[in-house]
C-alpha positions, 0 to 999 in steps of 0.5 A: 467480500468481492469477487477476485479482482475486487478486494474487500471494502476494508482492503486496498490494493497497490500496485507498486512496480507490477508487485500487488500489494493488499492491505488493511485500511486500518494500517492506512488509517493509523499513519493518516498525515502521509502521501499512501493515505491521501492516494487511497482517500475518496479524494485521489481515488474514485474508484476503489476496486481498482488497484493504485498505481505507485510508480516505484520499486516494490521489493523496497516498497515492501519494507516501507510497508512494513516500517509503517506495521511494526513501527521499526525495519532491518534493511537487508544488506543488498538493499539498493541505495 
């Protein structure tokens, strides 16, 4: 495990919209034909104790986050179209 600022080797960090996100590299791994898996390859990114930058909105990104968990979401209703 790393100090504060660096996540642990299985663990990545985005930070998508100023929100920080840490997950496991195993759930990357489980959806590797997508854009969140080729950012967090050695390929895109050089240096892994740094977080991603994702130039999005983190409260929807939070939902593709769990869409790619549980395979299913419920959109809230407030949800921004």
């Amino acid at each position: 495990m790393g100090n504060d600022d660096t996540p642990p080797f299985n663990a990545v960090v985005l930070d998508v919209g100023g929100q920080h996100f840490k997950l496991s590299r195993s759930l990357i791994e489980r959806h590797q034909d997508t854009m969140l898996a080729m950012l967090v390859s050695d390929r895109w990114n050089d240096d892994p104790s740094k977080p991603i930058f994702i130039d999005r909105d983190g409260y929807i990104f939070a939902h593709v986050l769990n869409y790619l968990r549980y395979g299913s979401i419920e959109l809230p209703t407030n949800l921004p179209k």
